[in-house]
C-alpha angles and dihedrals in degrees: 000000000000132000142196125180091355100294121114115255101196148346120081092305096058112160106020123130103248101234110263087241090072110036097062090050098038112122088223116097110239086204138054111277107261121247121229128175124247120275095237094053090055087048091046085053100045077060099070100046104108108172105088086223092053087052092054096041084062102048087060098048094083141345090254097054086044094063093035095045092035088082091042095047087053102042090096117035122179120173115185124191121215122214086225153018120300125199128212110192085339107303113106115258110274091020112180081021141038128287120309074249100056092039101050087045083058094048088062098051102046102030125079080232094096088073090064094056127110102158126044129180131168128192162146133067113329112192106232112205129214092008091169086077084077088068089052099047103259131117096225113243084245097063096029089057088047087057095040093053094047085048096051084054097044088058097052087059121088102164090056112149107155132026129183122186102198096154118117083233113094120239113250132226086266099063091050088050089052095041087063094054089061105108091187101039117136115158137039130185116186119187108204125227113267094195127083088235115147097247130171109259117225131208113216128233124222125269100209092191087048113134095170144015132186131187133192150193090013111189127163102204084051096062096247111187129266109260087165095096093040094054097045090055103020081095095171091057102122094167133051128177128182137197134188126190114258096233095081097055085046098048092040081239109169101202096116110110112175080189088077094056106038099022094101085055091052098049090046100054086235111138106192116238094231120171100176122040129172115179119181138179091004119170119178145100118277109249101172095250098121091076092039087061102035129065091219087194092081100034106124107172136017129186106192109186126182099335096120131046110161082183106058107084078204097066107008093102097063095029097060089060084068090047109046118104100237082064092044090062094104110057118166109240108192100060120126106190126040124180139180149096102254113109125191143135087248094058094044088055084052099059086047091072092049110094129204092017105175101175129039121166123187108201130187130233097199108066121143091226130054092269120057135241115224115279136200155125112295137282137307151108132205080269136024148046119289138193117221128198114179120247112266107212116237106244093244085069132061112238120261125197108275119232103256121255092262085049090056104051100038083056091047090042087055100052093037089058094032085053094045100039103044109016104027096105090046093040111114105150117029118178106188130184122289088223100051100093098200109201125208103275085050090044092053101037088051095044087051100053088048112052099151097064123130100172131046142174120170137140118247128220114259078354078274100186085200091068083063096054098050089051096054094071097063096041097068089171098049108123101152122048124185116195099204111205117178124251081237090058116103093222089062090083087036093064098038086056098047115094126255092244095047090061091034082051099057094029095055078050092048100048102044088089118112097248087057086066098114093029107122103157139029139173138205121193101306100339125089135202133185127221131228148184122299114282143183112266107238094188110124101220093026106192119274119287093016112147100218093257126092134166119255107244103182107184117231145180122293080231086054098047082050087096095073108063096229086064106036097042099053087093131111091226134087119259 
């Protein structure tokens, strides 16, 4: 039987009303069944919601997407303290309530949200209260409650992965101890204490699930914590990153003692099975610990920032122990990627002696943004004429003597080779100096003996565009390109000053030829542009010999353009 709007629609009593009493309690359905999708598809398209908003737009659109997006919303949670007030159209931030901070620390605590949470930072400028009670012994009840309250959330978390501590405030016993109870932890960020404050000095406990740890603003007249335990029997760690604060390098200060951090692992005859080091703003004598506490063997990839300056008086007499060739003996040869800003012979006869490098990144100090431009000598390759134009130091930063015209390119002259002669098959990312001005027979020597690149960032001679096209036939993988033009060149404001369309304009017209074809990024000086299909050109009086097609060349954000690596590592920061 079979029934529609309440009337029979066959069987002997075709036609009849069904009495109202039944059909409203009749187990057959008077619509068609309605259609939802699977579980696992809504969850497969929550994924790929990035933007934090749309995430929580969806949680509040039905009871379903709540419960699916809520994991998602709370995967990443960052809370950030402000030193003061904040007003949003004219009513302070968190008015009727606390802080964004102290609420969503609340949140934490009372809500069943904690157990969604994989990554965790916290940071920004939290005001400590009665710290005079330091100098008399005592945590003051400020910072202990702070502690207590992060704590009471940490342990409310199973999933934890990654935790960052970026708050003035220093981490208290508590949170280290909490910290060890994580089963799933990877991955710690500390931020140390930049105030000469008397603190109480932790040592840490091991993490025996720890992958990476990563440690900043060190000073030793500031009470910065113990790692020494945690490195000797957090046996899983594979990465370790440094980072000293800047003041002793700039005040010649000599209270850095490597000793104090890897000293347990020395004792102890234990070498870390790092894959992964970063070491910045370092000044102290070498020792000869570093291959005492790391098994170089392993070591796949170094970033070394600002550790050595042979030509800074200020620094030169503990710099030169780094670079002397009794303490460059133990190279490890299996690394794959090297970065920094320090140029010298000797290094480059140290990466000599690397084999299989994939990835080398120059980077330069003496930016004029927060994040650097590439650095370097000056210009040459094995062959070909070069143009040189001397460094010109960043004001945040005193001068120091240039290396003369014959030192730069002889410098230049030794990577290049080295680069070419011993790492050119393996080669897939090369960073070079913005000051070395690489000319056609350079270009093409280097591009042959690398035919396996897919970033590159160089400085051309006379900034000659023709030198580019000849390159691209010999690079068949290149898909992101960086012009590198030097913060002295006077086509560095030429180019800052010049609007966005004009260089999407010459650039759609450019790439069109044939050997642009892969290309999907490229770079000029600190602007970045990505690089799309082939497209109609809808200019009006398009420029002679056009031939109606152009590539489509969008600009973008230098945050955006992080992703590929010529772009995100040219940076004088570990990351």
């Amino acid at each position: 039987m079979a029934q529609n709007g309440g009337l029979v629609r066959d069987g002997p009593y075709q036609g009849r009303q069904i009495p109202t009493s039944l059909l409203h309690t009749s187990p057959v359905a008077l619509h068609r069944e309605r259609r939802e999708l699977p579980l696992d598809l809504i969850q497969r398209i929550i994924s790929y919601i990035e933007d934090v908003g749309d995430i929580a737009r969806v949680t509040r659109s039905s009871r379903l997407f709540y419960y699916m997006a809520l994991p998602r919303l709370y995967e990443s949670v960052t809370l950030k303290s402000y030193p003061e007030l904040r007003y949003i159209d004219g009513q302070v931030e968190g008015y009727g309530g606390g802080s964004p901070f102290s609420m969503g620390l609340n949140g934490l605590v009372t809500r069943n949200v904690a157990a969604y949470v994989r990554k965790w930072s916290v940071q920004g400028e939290w005001r400590e209260r009665d710290v005079e009670e330091f100098s008399k012994g005592r945590i003051p009840d400020n910072s202990m409650m702070l502690n207590i309250a992060i704590r009471a959330a940490m342990d409310r978390m199973a999933i934890l992965e990654s935790f960052s501590w970026g708050l003035n405030a220093k981490p208290m016993p508590t949170i280290y101890q909490g910290l060890a109870g994580r089963s799933t932890l990877r991955s710690l960020t500390i931020k140390s204490p930049t105030q000469r404050l008397i603190r109480p000095t932790c040592l840490v406990p091991p993490i025996p699930s720890l992958k990476s740890l990563k440690v900043t603003d060190i000073d030793p007249l500031c009470y910065p914590d113990d790692f020494s335990l945690l490195l000797l029997q957090s046996k899983n760690l594979e990465e370790l990153n440094l980072h000293w604060s800047p003041r002793m390098r700039e005040q010649g200060e000599p209270s850095i003692n490597l000793h104090s951090i890897f000293g347990k692992c020395i004792a102890a005859g234990y070498r870390m099975p790092l894959k992964r080091v970063g070491i910045q703003n370092l000044y102290a004598i070498n020792h000869g610990e570093l291959p005492h506490c790391i098994q170089h063997e392993k070591l796949e990839r170094i970033s070394f920032i600002n550790n050595v300056d042979s030509s800074n008086p200020k620094t030169i007499f503990f710099d030169r122990t780094w670079i002397h060739p009794n303490n460059m003996k133990d190279v490890p040869k299996n690394l794959k990627m090297m970065r920094g800003e320090a140029l010298s012979r000797e290094h480059a006869e140290m990466v000599s002696r690397i084999k299989g490098l994939e990835e080398f990144y120059v980077i330069n100090k003496k930016g004029a943004s927060r994040k650097a431009t590439p650095n370097g000598g000056s210009s040459a390759g094995n062959s070909g004429p070069t143009v040189v134009s001397p460094a010109t130091p960043g004001n945040s930063e005193p001068p120091t003597p240039s290396l003369s015209h014959e030192e730069c390119v002889g410098v230049a002259s030794d990577y290049l080779g080295v680069l070419s002669r011993d790492h050119g098959p393996s080669l897939r990312i090369l960073l070079l100096s913005d000051q070395w001005h690489l000319g056609e027979t350079a270009v093409t020597n280097l591009m042959r003996s690398c035919p396996n690149l897919e970033q590159i960032g160089l400085a051309l001679e006379d900034n000659n565009i023709d030198i580019l096209r000849k390159m691209m036939p010999l690079a068949p993988k290149l898909y992101a390109i960086r012009l590198l033009i030097s913060l002295s060149e006077s086509l560095w404001e030429k180019i800052v000053n010049i609007e966005d369309d004009l260089h999407v304009l010459a650039m759609s017209h450019e790439l069109w030829r044939d050997v642009y074809k892969n290309i999907r990024w490229v770079g000029m000086g600190r602007k970045a542009y990505k690089v799309g299909g082939i497209i109609r050109d809808e200019d009006k009086n398009p420029p002679r010999g056009s031939s109606g097609f152009v590539r489509s060349v969008k600009p973008t954000s230098w945050e955006e353009a992080s992703c590929i690596e010529i772009f995100g590592l040219d940076c004088m920061e570990l990351v």
